[in-house]
C-alpha positions as CSV (number, residue, x, y, z in Angstrom):
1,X,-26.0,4.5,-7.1
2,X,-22.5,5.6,-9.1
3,X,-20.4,8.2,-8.0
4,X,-20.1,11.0,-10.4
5,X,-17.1,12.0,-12.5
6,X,-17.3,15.2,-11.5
7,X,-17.2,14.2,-7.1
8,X,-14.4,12.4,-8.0
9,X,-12.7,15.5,-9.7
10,X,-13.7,17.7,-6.6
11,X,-12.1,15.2,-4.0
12,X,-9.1,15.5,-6.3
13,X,-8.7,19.6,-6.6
14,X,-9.1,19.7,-2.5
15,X,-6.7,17.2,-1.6
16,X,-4.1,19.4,-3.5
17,X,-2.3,16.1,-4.7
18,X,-2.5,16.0,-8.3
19,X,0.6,14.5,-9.4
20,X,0.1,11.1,-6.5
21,X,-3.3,10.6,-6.2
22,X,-5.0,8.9,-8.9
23,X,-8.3,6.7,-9.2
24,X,-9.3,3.4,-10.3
25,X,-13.2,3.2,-11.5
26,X,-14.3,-0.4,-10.2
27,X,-18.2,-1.2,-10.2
28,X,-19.2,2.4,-11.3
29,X,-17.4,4.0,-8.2
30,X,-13.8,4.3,-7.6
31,X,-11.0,3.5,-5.5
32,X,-8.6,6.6,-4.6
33,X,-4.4,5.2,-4.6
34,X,-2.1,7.6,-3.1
35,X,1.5,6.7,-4.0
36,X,0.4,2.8,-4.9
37,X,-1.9,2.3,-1.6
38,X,-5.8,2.3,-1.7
39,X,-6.2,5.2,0.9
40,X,-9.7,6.0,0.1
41,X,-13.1,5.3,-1.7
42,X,-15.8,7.4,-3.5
43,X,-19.1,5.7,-3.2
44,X,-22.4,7.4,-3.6
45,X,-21.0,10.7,-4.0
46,X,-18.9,10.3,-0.9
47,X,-15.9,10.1,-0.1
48,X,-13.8,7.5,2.5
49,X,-11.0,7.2,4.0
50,X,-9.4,4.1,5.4
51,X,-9.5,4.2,8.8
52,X,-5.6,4.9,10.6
53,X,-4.4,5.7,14.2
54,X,-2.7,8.6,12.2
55,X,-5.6,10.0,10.5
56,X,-7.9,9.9,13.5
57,X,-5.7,11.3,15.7
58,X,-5.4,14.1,13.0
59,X,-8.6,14.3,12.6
60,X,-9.5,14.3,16.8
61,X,-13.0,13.5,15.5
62,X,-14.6,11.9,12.8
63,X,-17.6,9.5,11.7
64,X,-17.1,6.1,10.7
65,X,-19.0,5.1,7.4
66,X,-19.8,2.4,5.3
67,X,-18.9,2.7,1.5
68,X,-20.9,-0.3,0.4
69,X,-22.7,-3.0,2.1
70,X,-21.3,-5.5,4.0
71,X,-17.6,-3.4,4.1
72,X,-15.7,-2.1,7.1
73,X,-16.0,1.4,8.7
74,X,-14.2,4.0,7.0
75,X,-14.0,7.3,7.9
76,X,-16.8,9.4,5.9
77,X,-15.1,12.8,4.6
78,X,-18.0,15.7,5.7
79,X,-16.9,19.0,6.5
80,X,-13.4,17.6,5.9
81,X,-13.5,17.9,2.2
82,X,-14.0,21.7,2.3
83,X,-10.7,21.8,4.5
84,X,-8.1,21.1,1.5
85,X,-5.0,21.3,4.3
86,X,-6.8,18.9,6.4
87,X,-7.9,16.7,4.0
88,X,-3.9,16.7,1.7
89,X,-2.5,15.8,5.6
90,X,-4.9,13.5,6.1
91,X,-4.2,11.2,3.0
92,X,-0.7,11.8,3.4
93,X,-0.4,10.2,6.6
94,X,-3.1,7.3,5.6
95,X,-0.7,6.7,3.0
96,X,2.1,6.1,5.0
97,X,0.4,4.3,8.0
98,X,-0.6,1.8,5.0
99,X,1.5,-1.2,4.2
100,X,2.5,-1.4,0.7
101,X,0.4,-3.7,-1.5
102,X,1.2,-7.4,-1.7
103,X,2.3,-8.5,-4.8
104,X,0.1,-10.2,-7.1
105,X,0.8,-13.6,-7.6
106,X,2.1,-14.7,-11.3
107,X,-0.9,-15.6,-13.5
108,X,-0.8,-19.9,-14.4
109,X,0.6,-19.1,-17.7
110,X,3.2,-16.8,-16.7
111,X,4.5,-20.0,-14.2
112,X,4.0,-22.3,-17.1
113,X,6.0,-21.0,-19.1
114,X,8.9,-20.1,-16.8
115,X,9.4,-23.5,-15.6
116,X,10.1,-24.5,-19.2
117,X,13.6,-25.0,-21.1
118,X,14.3,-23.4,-24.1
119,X,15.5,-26.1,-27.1
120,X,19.2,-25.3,-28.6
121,X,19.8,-25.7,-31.7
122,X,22.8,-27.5,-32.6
């Protein structure tokens, strides 16, 4: 089942992080980026958070999830989400327990045309 627009928009006004968080809709539910990192997923009207030595210890406890079959335990936001000072620490320190994103490789035409010379004109 999709995630609804308006979920989405309610994780967004509790985590108090307007101008860094953003969203990416991918197979009608959405991954959450906090300053360029995935730190989080909505799926089925629910809301995950990857899983940190940070963020648990913030939390103290929590309940693992899973998003979607066949993906690895996140931690499932409950009670959390109507904490809005929990919840902004808690992506905060997700975000920076995350390594940055690998850079994605150069698409075949991009190499193609790189490796070739440009022809002077006399």
């Amino acid at each position: 089942m999709a995630s609804d627009q308006s979920f989405v928009e309610y994780v967004f006004e509790q985590a108090r992080l307007t101008d860094e968080l953003s969203y990416r809709k991918m197979f009608g539910e959405y991954a959450v980026y906090l300053r360029g990192k995935v730190v989080g997923l909505v799926c089925d009207n629910q809301f995950f958070v990857k899983p940190t030595d940070p963020g648990k210890a913030l939390l103290g406890r929590w309940t693992e999830g899973l998003p979607y079959p066949g993906a690895k335990p996140y931690l499932r936001m409950g009670e959390e989400l109507d904490a809005p000072d929990l919840l902004h620490r808690l992506l905060i320190v997700t975000a920076e327990a995350l390594p940055l994103p690998k850079p994605r490789p150069a698409s075949k035409t991009a190499r193609k045309s790189a490796g070739r010379a440009t022809p002077r004109t006399p």
